[in-house]
N, C-alpha and C positions, 0 to 999 in steps of 0.2 A: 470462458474468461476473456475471449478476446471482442467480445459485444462491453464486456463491462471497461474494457481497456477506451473501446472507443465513445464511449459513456464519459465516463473520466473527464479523458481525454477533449471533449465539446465543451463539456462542465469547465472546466480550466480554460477554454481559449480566447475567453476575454481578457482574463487576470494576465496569461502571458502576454497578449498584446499590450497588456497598458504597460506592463514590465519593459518592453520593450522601448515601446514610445516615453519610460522615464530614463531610455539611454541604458536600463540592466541588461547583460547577458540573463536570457533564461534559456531552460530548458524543461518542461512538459514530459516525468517520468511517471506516468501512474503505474501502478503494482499492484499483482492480484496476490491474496494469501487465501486460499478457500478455508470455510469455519471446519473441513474436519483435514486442516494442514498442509495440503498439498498450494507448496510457492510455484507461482507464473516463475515461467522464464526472466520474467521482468525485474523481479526484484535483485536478481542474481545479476544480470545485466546494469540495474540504478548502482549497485554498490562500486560492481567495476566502473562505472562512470565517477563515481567519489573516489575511487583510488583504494577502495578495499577490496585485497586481495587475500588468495589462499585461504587459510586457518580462519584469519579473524572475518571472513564474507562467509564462510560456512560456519563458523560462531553464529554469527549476526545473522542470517537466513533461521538459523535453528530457534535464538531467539527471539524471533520473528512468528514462526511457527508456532511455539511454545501457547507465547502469549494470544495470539489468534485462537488456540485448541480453549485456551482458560476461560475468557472472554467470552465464547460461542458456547463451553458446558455452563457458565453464570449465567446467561441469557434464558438456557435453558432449562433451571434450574430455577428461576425466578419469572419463567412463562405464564403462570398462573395467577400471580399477584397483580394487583392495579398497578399502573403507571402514572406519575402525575401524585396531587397531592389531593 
């Protein structure tokens, strides 16, 4: 997870620079959720950075997960169908 972290992470470092140079405060949190639910450390961390703590960041991590699990069994469940129209 931590190749996809610095993936991400290159991916984004244009858009923070121009954030920047338009005078924004940014910050560059990418987060991993693996498709069979296990969250990076990262996302537990982005939330503390927003100020979500306790109950409601382990709410939100689960619902995180949750939807990640749903997402990855429809993918897989519609793997055989065409894509596109």
């Amino acid at each position: 997870m931590e190749e996809a972290q610095e993936r991400k992470r290159e991916k984004y470092r244009e858009l923070v620079e121009q954030c920047r140079i338009n005078g924004w405060r940014t910050r560059c949190m990418p987060v991993e959720v693996g498709s069979r639910g296990f969250a990076s450390h990262t996302l537990s961390k982005a939330y503390g950075t927003l100020g979500i703590t306790g109950v409601n960041r382990r709410r939100a991590i689960s619902n995180n997960v949750e939807a990640v699990e749903k997402a990855s069994r429809w993918l897989w469940l519609k793997r055989g169908e065409r894509w596109g129209r």
